[in-house]
C-alpha positions in Angstrom: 0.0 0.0 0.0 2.5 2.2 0.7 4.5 2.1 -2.4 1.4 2.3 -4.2 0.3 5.1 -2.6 4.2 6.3 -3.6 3.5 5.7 -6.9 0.2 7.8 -7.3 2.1 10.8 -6.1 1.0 10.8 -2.7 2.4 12.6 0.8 3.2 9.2 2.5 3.6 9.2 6.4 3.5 5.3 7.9 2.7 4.9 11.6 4.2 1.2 12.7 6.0 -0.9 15.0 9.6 -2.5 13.3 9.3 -5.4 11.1 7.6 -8.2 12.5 10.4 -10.7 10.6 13.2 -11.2 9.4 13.5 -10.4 5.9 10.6 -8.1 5.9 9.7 -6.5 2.5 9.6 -3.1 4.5 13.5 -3.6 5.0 14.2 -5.6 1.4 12.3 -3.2 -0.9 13.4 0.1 0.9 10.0 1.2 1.9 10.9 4.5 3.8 12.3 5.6 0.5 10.3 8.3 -0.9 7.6 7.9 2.4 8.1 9.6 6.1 8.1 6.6 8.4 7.3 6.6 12.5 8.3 3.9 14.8 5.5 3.4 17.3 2.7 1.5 19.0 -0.7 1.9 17.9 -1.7 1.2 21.6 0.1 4.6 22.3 -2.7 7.1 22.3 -0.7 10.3 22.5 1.9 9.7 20.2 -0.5 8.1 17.5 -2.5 11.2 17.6 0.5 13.3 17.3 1.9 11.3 14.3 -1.6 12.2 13.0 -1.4 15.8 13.7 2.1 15.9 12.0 1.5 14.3 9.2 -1.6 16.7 8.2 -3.0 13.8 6.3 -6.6 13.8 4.7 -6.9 9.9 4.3 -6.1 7.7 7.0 -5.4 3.6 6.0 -5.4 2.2 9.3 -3.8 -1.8 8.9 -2.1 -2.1 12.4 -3.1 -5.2 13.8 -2.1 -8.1 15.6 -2.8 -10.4 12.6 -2.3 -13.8 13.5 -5.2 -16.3 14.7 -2.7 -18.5 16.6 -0.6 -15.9 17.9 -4.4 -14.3 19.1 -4.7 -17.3 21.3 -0.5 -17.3 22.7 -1.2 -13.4 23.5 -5.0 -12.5 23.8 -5.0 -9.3 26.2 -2.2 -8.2 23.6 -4.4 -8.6 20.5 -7.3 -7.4 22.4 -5.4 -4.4 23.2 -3.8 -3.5 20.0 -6.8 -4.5 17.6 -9.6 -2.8 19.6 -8.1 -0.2 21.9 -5.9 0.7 19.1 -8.5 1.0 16.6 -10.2 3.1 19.6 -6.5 5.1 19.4 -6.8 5.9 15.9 -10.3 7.0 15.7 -10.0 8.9 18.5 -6.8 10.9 17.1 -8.8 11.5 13.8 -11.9 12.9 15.6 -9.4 15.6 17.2 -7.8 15.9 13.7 -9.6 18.8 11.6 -7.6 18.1 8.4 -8.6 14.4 8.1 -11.3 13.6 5.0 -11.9 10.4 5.3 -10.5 6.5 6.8 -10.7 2.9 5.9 -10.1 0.7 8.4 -9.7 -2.8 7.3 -10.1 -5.4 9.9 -10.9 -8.7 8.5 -13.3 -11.1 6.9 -12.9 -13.2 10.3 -14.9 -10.6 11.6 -18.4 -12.5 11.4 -19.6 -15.2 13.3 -19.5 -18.5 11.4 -22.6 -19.9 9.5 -24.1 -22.8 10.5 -24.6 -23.0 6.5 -21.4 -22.2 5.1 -23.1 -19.4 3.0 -21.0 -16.8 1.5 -21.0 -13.7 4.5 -22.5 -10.2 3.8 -21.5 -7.1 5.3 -25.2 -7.4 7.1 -24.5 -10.7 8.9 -24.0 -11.3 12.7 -20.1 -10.0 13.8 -18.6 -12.7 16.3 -15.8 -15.4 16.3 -15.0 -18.4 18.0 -10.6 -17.2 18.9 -9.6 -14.0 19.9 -8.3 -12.5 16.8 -11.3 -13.2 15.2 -13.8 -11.5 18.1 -10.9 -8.5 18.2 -12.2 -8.0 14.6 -15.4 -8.2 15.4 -15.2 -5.8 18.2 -13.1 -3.6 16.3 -15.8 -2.6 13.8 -18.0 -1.9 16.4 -15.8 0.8 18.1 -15.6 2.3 14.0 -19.6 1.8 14.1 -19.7 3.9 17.2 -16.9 6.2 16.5 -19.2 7.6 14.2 -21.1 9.2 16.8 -18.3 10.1 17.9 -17.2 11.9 14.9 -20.3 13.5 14.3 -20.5 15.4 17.8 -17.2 16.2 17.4 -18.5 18.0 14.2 -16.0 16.4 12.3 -16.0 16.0 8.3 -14.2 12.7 8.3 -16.4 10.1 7.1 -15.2 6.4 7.9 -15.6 2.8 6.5 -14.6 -0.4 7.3 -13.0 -3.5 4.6 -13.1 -6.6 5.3 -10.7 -8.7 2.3 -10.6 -12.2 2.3 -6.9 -14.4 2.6 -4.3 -12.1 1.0 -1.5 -13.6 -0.7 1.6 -12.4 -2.4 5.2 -12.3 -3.0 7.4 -10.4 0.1 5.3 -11.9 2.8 8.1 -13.4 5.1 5.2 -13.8 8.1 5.1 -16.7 10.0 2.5 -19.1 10.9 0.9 -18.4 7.3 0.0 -20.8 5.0 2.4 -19.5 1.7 5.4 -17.8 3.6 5.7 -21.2 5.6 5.2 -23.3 2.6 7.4 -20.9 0.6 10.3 -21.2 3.6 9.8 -24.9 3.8 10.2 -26.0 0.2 13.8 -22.9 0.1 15.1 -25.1 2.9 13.9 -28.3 1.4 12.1 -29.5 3.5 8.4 -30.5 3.6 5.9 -28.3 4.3 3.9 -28.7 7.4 -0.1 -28.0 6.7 -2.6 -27.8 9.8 -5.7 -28.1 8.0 -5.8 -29.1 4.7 -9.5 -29.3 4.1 -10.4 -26.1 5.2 -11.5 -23.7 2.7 -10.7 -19.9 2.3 -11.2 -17.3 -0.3 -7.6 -16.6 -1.6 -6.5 -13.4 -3.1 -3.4 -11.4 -4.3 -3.3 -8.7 -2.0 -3.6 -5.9 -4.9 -6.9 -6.5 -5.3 -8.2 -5.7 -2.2 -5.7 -3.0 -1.4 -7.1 -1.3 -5.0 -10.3 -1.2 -2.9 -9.7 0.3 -0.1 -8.1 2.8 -2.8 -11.1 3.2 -4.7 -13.6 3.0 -1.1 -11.6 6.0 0.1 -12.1 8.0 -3.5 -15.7 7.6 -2.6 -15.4 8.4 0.8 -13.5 12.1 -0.1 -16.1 12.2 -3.2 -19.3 11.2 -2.1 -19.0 11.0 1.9 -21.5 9.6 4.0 -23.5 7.2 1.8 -19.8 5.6 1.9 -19.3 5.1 5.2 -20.1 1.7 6.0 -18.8 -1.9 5.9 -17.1 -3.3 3.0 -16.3 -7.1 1.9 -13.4 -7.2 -0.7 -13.1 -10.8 -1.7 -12.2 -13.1 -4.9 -14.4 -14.7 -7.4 -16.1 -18.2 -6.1 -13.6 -20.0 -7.9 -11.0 -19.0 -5.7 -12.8 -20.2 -2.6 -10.0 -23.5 -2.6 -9.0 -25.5 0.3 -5.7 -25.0 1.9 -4.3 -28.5 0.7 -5.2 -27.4 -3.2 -2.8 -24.2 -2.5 -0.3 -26.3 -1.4 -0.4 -29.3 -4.0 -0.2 -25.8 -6.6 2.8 -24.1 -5.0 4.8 -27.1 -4.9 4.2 -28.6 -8.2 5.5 -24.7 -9.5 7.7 -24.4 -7.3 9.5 -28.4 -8.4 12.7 -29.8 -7.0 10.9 -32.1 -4.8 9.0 -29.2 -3.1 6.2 -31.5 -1.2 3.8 -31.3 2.1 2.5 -32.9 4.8 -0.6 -33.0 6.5 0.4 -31.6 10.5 -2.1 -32.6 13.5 -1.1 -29.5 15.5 0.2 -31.6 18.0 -3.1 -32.0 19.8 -3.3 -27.9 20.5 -7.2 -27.9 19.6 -6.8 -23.9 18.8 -10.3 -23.7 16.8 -10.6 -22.5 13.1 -13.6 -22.6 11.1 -13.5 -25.2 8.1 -14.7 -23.2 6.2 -15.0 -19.2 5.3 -16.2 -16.7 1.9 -16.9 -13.8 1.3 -19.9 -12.2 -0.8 -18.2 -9.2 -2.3 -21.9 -8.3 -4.5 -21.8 -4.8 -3.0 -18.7 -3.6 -3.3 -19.2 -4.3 -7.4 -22.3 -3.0 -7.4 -22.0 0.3 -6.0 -18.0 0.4 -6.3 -17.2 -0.7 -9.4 -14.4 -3.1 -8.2 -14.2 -6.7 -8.6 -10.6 -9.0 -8.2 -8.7 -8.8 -11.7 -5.8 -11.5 -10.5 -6.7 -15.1 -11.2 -6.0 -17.3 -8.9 -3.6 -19.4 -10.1 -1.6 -16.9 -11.9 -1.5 -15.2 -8.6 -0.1 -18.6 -6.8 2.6 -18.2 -9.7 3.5 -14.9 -9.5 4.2 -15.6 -5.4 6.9 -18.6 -6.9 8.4 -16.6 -9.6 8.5 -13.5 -6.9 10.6 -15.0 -4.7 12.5 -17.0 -7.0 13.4 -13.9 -8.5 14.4 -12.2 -5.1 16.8 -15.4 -4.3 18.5 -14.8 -7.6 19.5 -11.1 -6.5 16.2 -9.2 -7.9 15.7 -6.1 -6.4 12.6 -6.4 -4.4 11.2 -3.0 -4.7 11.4 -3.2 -8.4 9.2 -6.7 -8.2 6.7 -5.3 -6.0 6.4 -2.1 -8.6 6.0 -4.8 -11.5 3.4 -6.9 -9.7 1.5 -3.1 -9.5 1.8 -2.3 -13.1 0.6 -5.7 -14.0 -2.6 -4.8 -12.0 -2.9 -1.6 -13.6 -3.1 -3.0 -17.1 -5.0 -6.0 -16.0 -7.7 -4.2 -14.8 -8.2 -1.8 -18.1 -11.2 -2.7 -19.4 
């Protein structure tokens, strides 16, 4: 996001803590080139809202987020913390913040209790989950949905939405306990891949496409306001609702020299996720415009060839700008 919001000629300020990993794509592609960049916690009221004030932004992407669903049940109070009170922070710091136009806060399409009918979720359906990450979501567009109270008795002109995208993929993503970055890491050391849940069934997508809505969501938002400012699902065609196991068997057949997985029982940990999870993404074409341009499979590829490439001395900025301008022309009518 940031170096497409580099690209489009925008005044880039990023509020974060370091680099969650090591290599990071922040470090490897040189980020903070061309972008002011703050160290800091979005648990830290004060300073968030004085990063805001600085930066005399009109838009505000807010990603911070404890992001993991395992990692949510190691360190609830922490993702509780950080993924509500610090969506809390931000809010906050933009209804004291007279120059800011509009937000997008993107929590996650974890954010809705399940259905006892695997049906695809709307933005109207119950919020909930059954592991802390995925009620911190939950919560977390709550305290938007009230912050808009908020807003208006602060008589502020920001208008705020919320996205929800669906399983993001993409080449950079060194993260761990993720399905493609521990597959990807697995087959580079050659070894086999370790998968938790095989069966269970997601709705992949390169990360462009939804980032290219919240992109387009906040257009609206500074163009149209109000009728705007609701909640948002950004997720892939039906066909790309696949279960984990057919993203592996994909990536390792690309990847070849023996790249292979195994099915992992967790070691009897019993950390609940649901078997199943899509996303109806009807509105946001409707009344948006924007649907995903990235097939799946070539989007499974372009992860391979990605960090292929960056093994064999590519520069990694320059990939992640080629991945962009592939987007752009893809989605030309």
């Amino acid at each position: 996001m940031s170096l497409w919001l580099q690209r489009l000629g925008a005044d880039v300020t990023g509020y974060s803590l370091a680099p969650p990993s090591q290599p990071n794509l922040f470090e490897t592609a040189d980020v903070a080139r061309g972008m002011r960049s703050i160290s800091g916690d979005v648990r830290d009221a004060s300073r968030v809202a004085a990063a805001l004030s600085d930066a005399r932004s009109s838009v505000v992407f807010h990603l911070a987020a404890q992001s993991l669903v395992r990692t949510s049940y190691l360190e609830p109070l922490a993702t509780y913390e950080t993924n509500v009170i610090g969506t809390g922070n931000v809010l906050q710091a933009i209804a004291g913040d007279a120059g800011v136009r509009a937000a997008v806060m993107v929590t996650s399409d974890k954010c809705y209790a399940p259905a006892p009918d695997a049906r695809r979720h709307r933005e109207d359906d119950a919020l909930g989950g059954n592991s802390p990450y995925a009620a911190s979501k939950a919560a977390a567009e709550l305290v938007t949905s009230g912050y808009r109270g908020v807003l208006a008795a602060a008589a502020s002109v920001a208008v705020v939405a919320t996205a929800r995208a669906g399983n993001v993929i993409g080449g950079g993503d060194w993260a761990r306990d993720r399905l493609v970055p521990d597959v990807i890491s697995a087959f580079i050391a050659r070894k086999p891949a370790r998968v938790r849940n095989p069966k269970a069934v997601r709705p992949w997508q390169h990360v462009l496409d939804p980032l290219e809505g919240y992109l387009t969501l906040a257009e609206r938002l500074c163009e149209e306001g109000a009728p705007f400012a609701e909640a948002w699902n950004f997720g892939p065609a039906e066909d790309h609702e696949r279960p984990v196991g057919a993203l592996a068997d994909f990536l390792a057949e690309r990847w070849g020299d023996g790249a292979s997985w195994q099915h992992s029982d967790d070691g009897g940990t019993g950390l609940r996720e649901e078997p199943e999870l899509r996303l109806d993404s009807s509105k946001a074409a409707q009344r948006l415009g924007w649907r995903a341009h990235i097939p799946l499979e070539p989007a499974l590829g372009s992860v391979v060839e990605w960090h292929k490439s960056q093994r064999a001395g590519a520069n990694p900025r320059d990939l992640v700008e080629a991945d962009i301008e592939r987007l752009r022309v893809a989605a030309v009518p």
